[in-house]
N, C-alpha and C positions, 0 to 999 in steps of 0.2 A: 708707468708704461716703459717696457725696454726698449735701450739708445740702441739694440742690436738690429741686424737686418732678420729678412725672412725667414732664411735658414735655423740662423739662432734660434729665433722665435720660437718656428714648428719644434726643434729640439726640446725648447723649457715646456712647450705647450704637451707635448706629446710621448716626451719620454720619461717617462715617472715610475717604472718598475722595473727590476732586475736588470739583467745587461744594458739594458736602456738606460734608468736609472744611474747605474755604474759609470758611461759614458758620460751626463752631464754632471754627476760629483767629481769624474777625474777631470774634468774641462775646467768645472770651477776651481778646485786645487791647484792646477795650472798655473792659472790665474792669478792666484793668490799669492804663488811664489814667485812670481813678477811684481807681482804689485809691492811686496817686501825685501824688493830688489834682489831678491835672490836669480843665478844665474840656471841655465837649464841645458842639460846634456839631453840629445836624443839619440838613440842608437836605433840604426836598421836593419834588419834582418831581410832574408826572402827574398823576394825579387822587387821590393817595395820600386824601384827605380822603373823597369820594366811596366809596373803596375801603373807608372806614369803619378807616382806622390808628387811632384815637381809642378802638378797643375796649382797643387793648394802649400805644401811644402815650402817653395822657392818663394814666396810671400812670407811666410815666417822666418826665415831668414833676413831678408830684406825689412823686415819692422822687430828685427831686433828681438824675438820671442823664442830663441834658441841660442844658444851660446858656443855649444862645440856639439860634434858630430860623433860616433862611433859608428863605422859601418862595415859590411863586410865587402871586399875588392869588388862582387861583383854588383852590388849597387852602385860601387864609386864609378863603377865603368859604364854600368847600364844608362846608365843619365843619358853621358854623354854621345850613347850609341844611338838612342831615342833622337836625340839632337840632330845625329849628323845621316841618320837613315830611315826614320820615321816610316815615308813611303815603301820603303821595301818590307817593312815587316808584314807577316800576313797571321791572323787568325783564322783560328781551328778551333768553332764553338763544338762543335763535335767530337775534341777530344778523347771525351772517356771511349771511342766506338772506334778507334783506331788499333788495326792489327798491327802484330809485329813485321808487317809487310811494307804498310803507309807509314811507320814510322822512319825503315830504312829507307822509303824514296824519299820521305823528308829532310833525308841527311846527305842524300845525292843532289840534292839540289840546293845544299850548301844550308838549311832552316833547320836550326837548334832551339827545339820546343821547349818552351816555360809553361807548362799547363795549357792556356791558351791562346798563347802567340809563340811565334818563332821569328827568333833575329836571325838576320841573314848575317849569313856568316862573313861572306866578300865585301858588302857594304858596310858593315858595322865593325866586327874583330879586324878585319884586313887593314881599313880605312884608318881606324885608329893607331895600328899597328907602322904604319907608315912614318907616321910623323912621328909617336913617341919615341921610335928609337933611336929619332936625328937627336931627341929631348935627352934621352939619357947616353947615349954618342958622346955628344957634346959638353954636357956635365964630366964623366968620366975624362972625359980627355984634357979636361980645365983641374981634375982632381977632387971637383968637388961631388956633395951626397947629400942627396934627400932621400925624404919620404914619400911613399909613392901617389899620396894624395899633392904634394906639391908639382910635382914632374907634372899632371894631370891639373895644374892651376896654372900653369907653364905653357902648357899648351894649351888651354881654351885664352887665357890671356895674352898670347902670342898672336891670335888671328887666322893661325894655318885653315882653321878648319871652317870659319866663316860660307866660305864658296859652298859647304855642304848642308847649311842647314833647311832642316824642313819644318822645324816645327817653329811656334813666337819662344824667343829667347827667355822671357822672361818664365817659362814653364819650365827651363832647365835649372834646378835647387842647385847642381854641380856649377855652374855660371853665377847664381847669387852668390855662394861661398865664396867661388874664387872672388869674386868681386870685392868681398867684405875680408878674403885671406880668413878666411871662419877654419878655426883649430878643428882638426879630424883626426881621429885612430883608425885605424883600417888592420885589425888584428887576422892575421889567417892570412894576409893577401897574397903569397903566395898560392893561394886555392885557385885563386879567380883567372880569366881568359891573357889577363893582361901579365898577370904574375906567371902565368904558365909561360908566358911569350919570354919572359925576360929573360926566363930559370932554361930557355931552349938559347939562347943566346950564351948564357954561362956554359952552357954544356958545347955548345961549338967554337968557343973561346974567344968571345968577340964583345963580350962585357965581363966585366969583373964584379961577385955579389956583394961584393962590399960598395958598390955604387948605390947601392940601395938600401937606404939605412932601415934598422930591423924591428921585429916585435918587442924585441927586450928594449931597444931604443923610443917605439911610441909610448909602452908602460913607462918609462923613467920621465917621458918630455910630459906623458899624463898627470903624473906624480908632482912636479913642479907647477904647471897651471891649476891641478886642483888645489895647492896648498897655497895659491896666490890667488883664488878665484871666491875662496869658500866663508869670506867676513860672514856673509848673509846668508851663507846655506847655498849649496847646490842641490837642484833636482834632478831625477833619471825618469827619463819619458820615452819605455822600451816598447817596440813594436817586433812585437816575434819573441822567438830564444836566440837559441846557439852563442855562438863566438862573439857576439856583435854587441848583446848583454851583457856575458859571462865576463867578457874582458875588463870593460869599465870599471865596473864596478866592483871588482876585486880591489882597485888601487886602495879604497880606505882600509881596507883590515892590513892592506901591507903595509901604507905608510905609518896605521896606530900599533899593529904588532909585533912586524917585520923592523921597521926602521924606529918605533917605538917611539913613537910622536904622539905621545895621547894626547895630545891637546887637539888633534883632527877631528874636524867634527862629521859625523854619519852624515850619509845621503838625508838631504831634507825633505825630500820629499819624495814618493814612489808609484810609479801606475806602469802595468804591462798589459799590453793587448795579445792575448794569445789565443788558442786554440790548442795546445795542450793537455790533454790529462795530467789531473795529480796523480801519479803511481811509476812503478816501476823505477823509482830512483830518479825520473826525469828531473834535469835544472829547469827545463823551457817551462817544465807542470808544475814548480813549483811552489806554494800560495808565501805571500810577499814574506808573514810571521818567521817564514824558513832563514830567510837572511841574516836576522836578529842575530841567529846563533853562529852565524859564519862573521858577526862583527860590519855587518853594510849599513843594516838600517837600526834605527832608535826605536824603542818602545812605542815611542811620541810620534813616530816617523807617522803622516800621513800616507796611506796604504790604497793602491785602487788597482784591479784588477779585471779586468774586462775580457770576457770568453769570448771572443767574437771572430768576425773575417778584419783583419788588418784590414785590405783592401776599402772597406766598409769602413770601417769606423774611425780610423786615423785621420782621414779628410773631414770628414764630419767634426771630430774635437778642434781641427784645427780650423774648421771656418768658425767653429763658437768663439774659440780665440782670439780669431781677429774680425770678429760681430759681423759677418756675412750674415 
């Protein structure tokens, strides 16, 4: 009889073929590479933060089932946008029926659609905007530099933004990190709302971009924890493609062929949740075998790939994880 809960349960009960299937082989994998003490990078893509992972996410953090983070700025930011304005965002199940009419009054009135919600712009980006720049003000003016996931553990650990929350704490992943200081890569972040805000502060002369330490800088600080991290094998447990993948997981083939450390051992373990086609050169379509020959994964390498809605299925592997 399984020690898991309900969830679990209906999972081993019910899902026994194809993407189904897939789903509770990469859980068990998961598993396994905890259980051989190996450590576990997950990387986010998408709006997974928006999507609200943080319900089921921020427990996995908090029991120790993730290691370090890869994500891209505007997850790091959406967390905490959820956090501090919950109430204002508004859904639009209706989306796909929206003209180029309803989309421009959605932008008058300050709501930047994700498919089907929209953050407000004044209580979310504004709100944030406030205090991070006392965050990085203040840093530059002391001389010193981080990374932009720190500046943002800085200020949710600081308290500034307490008076704002709407949602239970504990469903913010951004909040358990900071709490546990959990390692993140945040490659691109110059893309996202908060990196735009900074790179308008550069351009008016009122921070300097050396305040903000860079991509080449998280691949090097990557570079160092995975060669200190990797006794037992690390795993990569990607949700999406893009930047947020692509980044991580490049550091093995530079630190074995680039820095010429063959003694680096490959990713131990590999599962991606995507929705991509294989074709047209796509990385996010990839199928896992492809990495082999870019030097990431091992022959051996346990392999799981799951076609599905992120949204759907990331919460699901991770309540089999921690026996929901």
């Amino acid at each position: 009889m399984s020690t898991k809960g309900p969830i679990s349960q209906f999972i081993q009960h019910h899902y026994l073929h194809f993407n189904a299937a897939a789903l509770v082989d990469a859980a068990k994998g998961y598993e396994a590479q905890l259980d051989k003490k190996a450590k576990m990078l997950v990387s986010l893509a998408g709006a997974m933060s928006t999507a609200e992972l943080g319900k089921s996410f921020a427990e996995m953090i908090r029991q120790d089932k993730v290691q370090i983070i890869s994500c891209t700025g505007a997850n790091l930011e959406e967390d905490i946008m959820n956090l501090v304005a919950h109430s204002h965002y508004k859904r639009v199940p209706n989306y796909r029926d929206l003209t180029p009419q309803d989309e421009w009054d959605l932008l008058e009135k300050g709501l930047n659609r994700v498919t089907d919600t929209c953050i407000p712009e004044e209580e979310a980006f504004r709100r944030l905007q406030e205090h991070i720049y006392k965050i990085w003000k203040d840093a530059e003016a002391n001389g010193e530099r981080y990374f932009p996931h720190e500046y943002m553990y800085k200020m949710l650990l600081s308290g500034v933004l307490e008076e704002y929350y709407e949602i239970d704490l504990k469903d913010s992943w951004m909040y358990a990190a900071a709490e546990k200081n959990l390692p993140i890569v945040v490659p691109g972040w110059e893309d996202s709302t908060m990196g735009n805000i900074f790179a308008s502060y550069v351009l008016k002369g009122e921070l300097k971009a050396s305040t903000m330490k860079s991509g080449i800088e998280y691949m090097t600080f990557l570079a160092d924890w995975y060669t200190e991290n990797s006794q037992n094998g690390i795993g990569f447990f990607q949700i999406g493609g893009g930047i947020a993948g692509d980044f991580p997981i490049c550091v093995v083939p530079m630190l074995y062929q680039d820095m010429e450390r063959t003694d680096t051992p490959f990713w131990s373990y590999f599962c991606q949740i995507s929705d991509s086609t294989t074709s047209y050169g796509s990385y996010s379509g990839a199928v896992p075998n492809e990495k082999i020959t870019w030097g990431k994964l091992d022959i051996d390498t346990p392999k799981f790939i799951v076609e599905s809605d992120a949204t759907i299925v990331a919460p699901l592997i991770f309540a089999y994880i921690l026996g929901w």
